[in-house]
C-alpha positions in Angstrom: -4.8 24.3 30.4 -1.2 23.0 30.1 -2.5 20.1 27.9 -4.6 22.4 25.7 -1.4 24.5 25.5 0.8 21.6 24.5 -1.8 20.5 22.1 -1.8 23.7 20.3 2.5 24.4 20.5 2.8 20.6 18.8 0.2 21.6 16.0 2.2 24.8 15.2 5.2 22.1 14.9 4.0 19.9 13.1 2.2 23.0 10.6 6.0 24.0 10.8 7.5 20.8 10.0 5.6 19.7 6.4 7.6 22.7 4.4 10.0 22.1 2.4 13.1 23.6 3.2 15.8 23.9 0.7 17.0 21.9 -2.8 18.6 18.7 -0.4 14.9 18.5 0.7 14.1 14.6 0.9 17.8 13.7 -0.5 19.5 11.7 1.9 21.3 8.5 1.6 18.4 5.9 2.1 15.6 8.6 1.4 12.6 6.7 -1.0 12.6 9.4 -3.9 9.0 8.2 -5.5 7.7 6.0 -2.7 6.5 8.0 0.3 7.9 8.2 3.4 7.3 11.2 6.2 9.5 13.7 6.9 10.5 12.3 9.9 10.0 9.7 12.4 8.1 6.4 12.1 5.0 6.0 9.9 2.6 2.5 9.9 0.4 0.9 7.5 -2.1 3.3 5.3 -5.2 4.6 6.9 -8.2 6.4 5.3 -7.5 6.4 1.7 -9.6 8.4 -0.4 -10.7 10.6 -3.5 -12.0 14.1 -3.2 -12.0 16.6 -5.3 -8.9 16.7 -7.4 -6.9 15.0 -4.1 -5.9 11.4 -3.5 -6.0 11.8 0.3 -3.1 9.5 2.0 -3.6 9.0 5.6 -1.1 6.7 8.3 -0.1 6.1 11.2 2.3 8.6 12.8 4.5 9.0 15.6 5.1 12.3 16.3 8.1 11.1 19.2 10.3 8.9 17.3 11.4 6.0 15.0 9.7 3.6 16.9 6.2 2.6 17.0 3.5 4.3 19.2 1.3 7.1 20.4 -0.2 6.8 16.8 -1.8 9.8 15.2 -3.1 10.2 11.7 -0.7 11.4 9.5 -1.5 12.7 6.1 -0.5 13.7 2.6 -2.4 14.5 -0.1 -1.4 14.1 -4.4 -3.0 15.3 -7.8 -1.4 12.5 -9.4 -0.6 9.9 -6.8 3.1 10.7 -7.0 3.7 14.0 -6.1 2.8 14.6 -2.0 1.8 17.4 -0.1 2.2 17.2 3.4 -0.6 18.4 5.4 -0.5 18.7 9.3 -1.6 15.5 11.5 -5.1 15.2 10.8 -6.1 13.2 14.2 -4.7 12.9 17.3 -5.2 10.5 20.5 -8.7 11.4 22.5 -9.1 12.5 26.0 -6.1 14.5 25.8 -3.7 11.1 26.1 -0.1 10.9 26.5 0.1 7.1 26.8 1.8 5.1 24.2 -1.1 2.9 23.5 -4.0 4.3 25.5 -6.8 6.1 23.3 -4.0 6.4 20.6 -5.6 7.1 17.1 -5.5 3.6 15.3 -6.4 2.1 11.7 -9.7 3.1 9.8 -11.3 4.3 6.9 -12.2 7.8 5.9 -15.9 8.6 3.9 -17.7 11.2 2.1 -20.8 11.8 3.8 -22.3 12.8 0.3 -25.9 13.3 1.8 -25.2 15.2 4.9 -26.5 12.1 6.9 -24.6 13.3 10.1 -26.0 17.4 9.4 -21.8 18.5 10.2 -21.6 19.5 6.6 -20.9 23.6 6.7 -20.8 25.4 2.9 -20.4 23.8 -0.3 -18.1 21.1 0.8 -19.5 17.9 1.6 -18.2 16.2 5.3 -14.9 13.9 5.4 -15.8 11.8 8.4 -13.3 9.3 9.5 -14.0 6.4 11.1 -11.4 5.2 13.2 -10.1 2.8 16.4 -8.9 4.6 19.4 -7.4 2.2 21.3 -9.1 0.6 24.1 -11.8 3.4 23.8 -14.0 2.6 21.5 -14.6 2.8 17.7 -15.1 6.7 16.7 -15.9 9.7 14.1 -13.4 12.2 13.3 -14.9 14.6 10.3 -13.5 18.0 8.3 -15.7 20.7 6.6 -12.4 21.7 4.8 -11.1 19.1 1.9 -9.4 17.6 4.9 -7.2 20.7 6.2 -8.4 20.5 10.0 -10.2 17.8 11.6 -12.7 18.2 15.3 -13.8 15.0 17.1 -17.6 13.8 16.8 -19.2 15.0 19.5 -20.9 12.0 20.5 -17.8 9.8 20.2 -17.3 6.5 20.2 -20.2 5.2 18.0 -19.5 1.7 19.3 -18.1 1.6 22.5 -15.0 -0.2 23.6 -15.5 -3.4 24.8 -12.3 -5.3 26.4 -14.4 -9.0 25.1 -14.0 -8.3 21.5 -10.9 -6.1 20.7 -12.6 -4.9 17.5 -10.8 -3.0 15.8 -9.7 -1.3 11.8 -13.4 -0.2 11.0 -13.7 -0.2 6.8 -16.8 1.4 6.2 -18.3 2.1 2.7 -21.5 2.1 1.0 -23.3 -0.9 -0.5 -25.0 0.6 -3.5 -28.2 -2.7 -3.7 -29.0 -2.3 -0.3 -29.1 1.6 -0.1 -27.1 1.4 3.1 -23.4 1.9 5.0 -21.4 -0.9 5.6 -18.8 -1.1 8.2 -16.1 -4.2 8.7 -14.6 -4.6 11.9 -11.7 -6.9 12.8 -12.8 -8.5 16.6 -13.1 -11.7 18.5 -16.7 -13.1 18.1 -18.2 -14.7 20.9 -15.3 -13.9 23.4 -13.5 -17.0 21.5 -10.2 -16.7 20.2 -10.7 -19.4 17.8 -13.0 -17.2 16.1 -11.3 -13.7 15.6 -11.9 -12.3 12.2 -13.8 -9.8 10.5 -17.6 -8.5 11.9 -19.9 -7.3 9.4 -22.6 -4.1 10.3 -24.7 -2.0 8.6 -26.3 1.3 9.4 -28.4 3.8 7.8 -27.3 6.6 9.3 -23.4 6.0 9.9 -24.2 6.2 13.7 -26.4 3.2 14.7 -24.8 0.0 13.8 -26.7 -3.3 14.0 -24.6 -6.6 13.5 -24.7 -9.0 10.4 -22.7 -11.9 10.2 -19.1 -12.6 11.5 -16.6 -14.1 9.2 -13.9 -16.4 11.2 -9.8 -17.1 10.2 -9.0 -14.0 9.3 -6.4 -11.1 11.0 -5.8 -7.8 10.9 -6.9 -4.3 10.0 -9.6 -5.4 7.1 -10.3 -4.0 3.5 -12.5 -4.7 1.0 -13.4 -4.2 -2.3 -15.3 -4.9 -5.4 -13.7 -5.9 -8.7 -14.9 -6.4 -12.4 -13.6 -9.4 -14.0 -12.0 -9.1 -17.0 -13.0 -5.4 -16.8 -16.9 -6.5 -17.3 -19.3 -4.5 -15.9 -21.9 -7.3 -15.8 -19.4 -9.8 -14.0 -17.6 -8.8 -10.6 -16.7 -10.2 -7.5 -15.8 -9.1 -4.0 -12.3 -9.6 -2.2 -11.9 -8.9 1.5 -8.4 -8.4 2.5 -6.5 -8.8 5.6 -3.8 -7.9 7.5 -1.4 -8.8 5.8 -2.2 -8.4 3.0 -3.7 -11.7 2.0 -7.2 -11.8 0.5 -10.2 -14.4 -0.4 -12.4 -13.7 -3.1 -16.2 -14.4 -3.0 -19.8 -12.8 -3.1 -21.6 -10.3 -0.8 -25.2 -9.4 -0.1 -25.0 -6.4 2.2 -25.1 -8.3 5.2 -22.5 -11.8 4.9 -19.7 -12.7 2.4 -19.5 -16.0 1.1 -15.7 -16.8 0.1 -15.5 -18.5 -3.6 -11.3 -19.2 -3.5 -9.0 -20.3 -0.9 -7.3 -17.5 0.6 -4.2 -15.9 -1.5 -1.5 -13.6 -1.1 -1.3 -10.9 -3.2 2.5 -10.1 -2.4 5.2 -12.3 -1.4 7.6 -10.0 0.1 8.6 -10.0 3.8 7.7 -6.7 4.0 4.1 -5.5 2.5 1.7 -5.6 5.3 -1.9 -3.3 6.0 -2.5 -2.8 2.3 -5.8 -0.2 1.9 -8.1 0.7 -1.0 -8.9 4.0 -2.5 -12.3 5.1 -2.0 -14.8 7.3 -3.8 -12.9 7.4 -6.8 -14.5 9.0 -9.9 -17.0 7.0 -11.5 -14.9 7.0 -14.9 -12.1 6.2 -13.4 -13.0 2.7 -13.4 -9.7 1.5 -11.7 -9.2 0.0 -8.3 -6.5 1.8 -6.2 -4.0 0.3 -3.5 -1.3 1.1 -1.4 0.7 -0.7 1.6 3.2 -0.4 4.1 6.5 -2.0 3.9 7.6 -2.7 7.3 11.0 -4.0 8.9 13.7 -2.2 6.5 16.5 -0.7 7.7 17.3 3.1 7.1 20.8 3.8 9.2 21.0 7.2 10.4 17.7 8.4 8.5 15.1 10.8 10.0 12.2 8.6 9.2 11.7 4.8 9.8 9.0 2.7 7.1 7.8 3.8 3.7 4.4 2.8 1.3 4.6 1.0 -1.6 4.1 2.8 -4.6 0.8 3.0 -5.5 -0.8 0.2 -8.0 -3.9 -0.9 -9.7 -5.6 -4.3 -8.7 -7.9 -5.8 -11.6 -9.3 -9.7 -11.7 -8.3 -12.2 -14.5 -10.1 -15.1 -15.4 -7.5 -17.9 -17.1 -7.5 -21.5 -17.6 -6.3 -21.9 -14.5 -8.4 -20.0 -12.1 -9.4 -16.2 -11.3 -6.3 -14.6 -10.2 -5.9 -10.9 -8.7 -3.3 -8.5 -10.6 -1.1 -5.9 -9.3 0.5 -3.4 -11.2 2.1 0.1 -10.7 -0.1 2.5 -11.2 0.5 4.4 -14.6 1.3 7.3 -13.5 4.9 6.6 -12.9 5.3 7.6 -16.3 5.1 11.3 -15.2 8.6 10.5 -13.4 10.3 8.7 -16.5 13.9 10.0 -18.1 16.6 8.4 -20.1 15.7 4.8 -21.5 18.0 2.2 -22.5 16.4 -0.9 -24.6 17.4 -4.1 -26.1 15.8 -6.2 -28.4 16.3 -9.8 -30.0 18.8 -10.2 -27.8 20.2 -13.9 -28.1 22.6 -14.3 -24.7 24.9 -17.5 -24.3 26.5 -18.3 -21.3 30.4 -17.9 -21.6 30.5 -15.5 -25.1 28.7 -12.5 -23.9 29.3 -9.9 -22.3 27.0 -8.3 -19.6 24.6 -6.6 -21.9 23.2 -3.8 -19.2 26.8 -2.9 -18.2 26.6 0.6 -19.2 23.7 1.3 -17.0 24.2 3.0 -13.3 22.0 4.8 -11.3 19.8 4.2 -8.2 16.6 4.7 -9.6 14.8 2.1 -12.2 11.4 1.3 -13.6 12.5 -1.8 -15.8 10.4 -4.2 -18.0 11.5 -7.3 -19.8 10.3 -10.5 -21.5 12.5 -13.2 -21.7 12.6 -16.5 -23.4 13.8 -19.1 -21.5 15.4 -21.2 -24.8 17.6 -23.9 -23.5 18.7 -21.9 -20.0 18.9 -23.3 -16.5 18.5 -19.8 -15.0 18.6 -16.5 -15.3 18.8 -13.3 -13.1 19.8 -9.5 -12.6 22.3 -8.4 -9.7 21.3 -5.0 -8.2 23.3 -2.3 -6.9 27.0 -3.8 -7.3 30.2 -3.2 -8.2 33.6 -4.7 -8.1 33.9 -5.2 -4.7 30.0 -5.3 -3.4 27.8 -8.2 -4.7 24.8 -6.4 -4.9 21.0 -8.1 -4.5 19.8 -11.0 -6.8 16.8 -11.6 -8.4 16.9 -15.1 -9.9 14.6 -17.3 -11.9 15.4 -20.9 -11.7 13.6 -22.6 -14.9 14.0 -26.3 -13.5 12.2 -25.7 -10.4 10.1 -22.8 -11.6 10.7 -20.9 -9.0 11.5 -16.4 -8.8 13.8 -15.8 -5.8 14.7 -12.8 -4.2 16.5 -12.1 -0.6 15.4 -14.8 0.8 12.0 -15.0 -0.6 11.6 -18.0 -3.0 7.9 -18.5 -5.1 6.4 -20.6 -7.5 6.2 -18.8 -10.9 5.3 -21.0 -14.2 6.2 -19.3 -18.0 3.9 -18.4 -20.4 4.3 -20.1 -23.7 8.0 -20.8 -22.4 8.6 -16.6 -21.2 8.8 -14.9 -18.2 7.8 -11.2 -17.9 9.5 -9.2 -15.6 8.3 -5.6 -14.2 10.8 -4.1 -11.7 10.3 -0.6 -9.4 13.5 0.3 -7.8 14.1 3.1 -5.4 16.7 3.7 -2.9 15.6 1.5 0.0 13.1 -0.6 -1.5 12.8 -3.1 -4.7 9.4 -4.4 -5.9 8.9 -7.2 -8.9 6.0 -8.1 -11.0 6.2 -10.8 -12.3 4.0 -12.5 -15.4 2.1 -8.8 -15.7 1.5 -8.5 -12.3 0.1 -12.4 -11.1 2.8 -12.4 -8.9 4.6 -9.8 -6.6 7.3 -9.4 -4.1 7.7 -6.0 -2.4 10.8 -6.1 -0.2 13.1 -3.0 1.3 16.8 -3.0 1.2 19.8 -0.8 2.3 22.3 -1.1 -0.8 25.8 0.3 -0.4 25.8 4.0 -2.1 28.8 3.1 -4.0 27.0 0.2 -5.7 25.3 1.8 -8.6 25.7 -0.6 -11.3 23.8 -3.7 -12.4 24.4 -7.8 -14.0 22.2 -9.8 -16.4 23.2 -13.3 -16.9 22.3 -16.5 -17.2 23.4 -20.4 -16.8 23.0 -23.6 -18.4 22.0 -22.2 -21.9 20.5 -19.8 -24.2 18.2 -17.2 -23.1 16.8 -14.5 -25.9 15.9 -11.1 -24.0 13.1 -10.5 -26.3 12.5 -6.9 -24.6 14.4 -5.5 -22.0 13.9 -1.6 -20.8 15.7 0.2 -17.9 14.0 3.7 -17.7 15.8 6.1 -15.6 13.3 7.9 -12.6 13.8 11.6 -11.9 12.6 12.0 -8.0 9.1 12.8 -7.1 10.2 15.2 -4.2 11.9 17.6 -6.2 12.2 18.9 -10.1 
């Protein structure tokens, strides 16, 4: 009784906790103001993502207890537009009433829409959210809501696969795979009892209860995710990519039952930070877009209530080019609902020495910039973020000998196009993220600038550099009007 009476005093809490009290709401120092962080306390990689009925359903590990990880629960937030969140209360919490820090803890998943009622929980007109999720060291289990997501029970006949201490799976993905009429579920375990072979388990099921093994896919880590792309937006040509971890991802075919990789394995952001990226499911059907968000882990918020943000949300697509097929990340287009004040240049011929700093008149925290640049007769070029007089601010250099973007620490190979180099920059408060040649290459990093800094450096050494088009479009916040 004093557990159940816990349980329901923290949900009251937590119902408590997600309004939104007064016009500093989300407005402190280091606070993310379009990328989304909770209200408090730590949050982990993305969990769950999906599309239902208006909603783009955000879900992610929580700790209700602190800045630090553990005792995970789901967390969620749902958005109209994919920028503007609603926190709802924590959707999942551990099973068997657990107080540990790890034990039977609500881990990584993937949430469904049980459009057919195969399970029979669906009550009324709304069809069954059923998450499908680790709890740790008990087993791989169901979660579902008859209510758009608003409250959550426990599947009765919990876990579906039982925990077993030989395999560790764990971070089911589960969707449905159209040609074969059936369900699909990706597990992260150790096949065989061999370390050598840990990866990603493939299963498939009928029913979404009774799961019968596939194939097993060894070298990989991580919570998996995967996805199918068009390339070059045809319908008749596409190609699966299973992600990891960490983000990295290999691109290749699938039957229903085993994936055959057709690249070497990639990574599809070079920051220190990005880790657990996830994909939207059930997205409308003209929507056409694939959807992707991920955690940025590590940074360092002093004196915040919360600890780890998302990235903000892009679009992945595949490009065929001389070269190779290469995955593309942009920011999702609705960032545009958050644009102010712009300030363009154009034909903009820079020598080192004569001119002045040309964005020297811009200040602010909060940037969606896009440029093309050609390179001319320059050694380098690069923008300092977030200085002043006294504070040097953060650097994001391009170094045309070695062909190489750099960026706190993080140095990558990055060729021109017909001798230019397009830049697309997203910066927030506690976080920068660069794509670079329309989104073939991306670094996502988190950084704690000094809030006197607000001003920002073009240059360039060696030679000429013509800023063909350069934009820096102020960002109103997402958390407030």
């Amino acid at each position: 009784m004093r557990n159940l009476i816990l349980v329901f005093v923290f949900i009251l809490s937590a119902t408590a906790s997600w309004s939104q009290p007064g016009s500093g709401y989300y407005n402190e120092l280091y606070r993310p103001q379009y990328h989304f962080t909770s209200e408090r306390n730590w949050i982990g990689e993305p969990s769950g993502l999906v599309y239902y009925d208006g909603e783009y359903h955000l879900f992610y590990q929580y700790n209700p207890r602190g800045l630090e990880p553990g005792y995970y629960q789901w967390g969620h937030a749902v958005s109209k537009d994919l920028v503007r969140w609603e926190h709802l209360p924590v959707a999942i919490f551990p099973d068997n009433l657990s107080e540990d820090r790890d034990f039977c803890t609500a881990g990584p998943g993937s949430v469904i829409i049980d459009e057919k009622n195969l399970l029979g929980l669906q009550q009324g007109q709304e069809k069954t959210m059923v998450a499908f999720y680790t709890s740790h060291q008990c087993g791989q289990r169901i979660a579902y809501s008859n209510d758009r997501g608003r409250t959550w029970r426990k599947y009765t006949g919990n876990p579906v696969i039982p925990f077993d201490e030989t395999d560790e799976a764990s971070g089911p993905k589960v969707f449905w795979y159209e040609p074969g009429q059936h369900w699909v579920m990706v597990l992260y375990r150790r096949h065989d009892q061999d370390d050598r072979k840990r990866g990603m388990s493939f299963f498939s099921s009928s029913d979404l209860l009774n799961w019968e093994f596939s194939s097993h896919l060894p070298g990989f880590s991580g919570n998996p995710d995967m996805v199918e792309i068009r390339v070059n937006n045809r319908p008749e040509e596409k190609k699966w990519v299973v992600f990891e971890g960490d983000g990295s991802f290999v691109m290749g075919a699938f039957n229903g039952k085993t994936f055959t990789p057709e690249s070497i394995r990639l990574k599809s952001d070079f920051g220190l930070n990005f880790t657990g990226s996830k994909i939207w499911g059930n997205l409308p059907a003209g929507d056409g877009r694939v959807l992707q968000v991920a955690m940025l882990k590590g940074g360092e918020f002093p004196e915040m209530p919360f600890h780890g943000l998302m990235t903000f949300p892009s679009e992945l697509s595949l490009r065929r080019f001389n070269t190779g097929t290469y995955l593309i990340r942009q920011p999702v287009a609705e960032i545009e609902s958050l644009h102010g004040k712009s300030h363009k240049w154009e034909k903009q011929n820079l020598i080192p020495g004569l001119n002045n700093n040309l964005i020297k008149k811009v200040k602010g925290e909060l940037f969606h910039i896009k440029g093309q640049f050609d390179l001319k007769t320059c050694d380098s070029f690069g923008f300092m973020f977030r200085m002043n007089k006294k504070i040097q601010g953060t650097e994001l250099l391009y170094n045309v000998k070695r062909g190489t973007l750099s960026i706190m620490g993080q140095t990558v190979p990055l060729e021109p196009v017909d001798n230019k180099i397009y830049l697309e920059i997203l910066i927030d408060r506690s976080s920068i993220e660069v794509y670079a040649n329309n989104g073939r290459m991306v670094i996502s990093q988190t950084f704690s600038p000094d809030p006197g800094a607000l001003e920002y450096l073009l240059y360039n050494t060696g030679g000429e550099l013509m800023v063909d088009k350069l934009e820096f479009i102020e960002l109103g916040s997402a958390w407030r009007k």
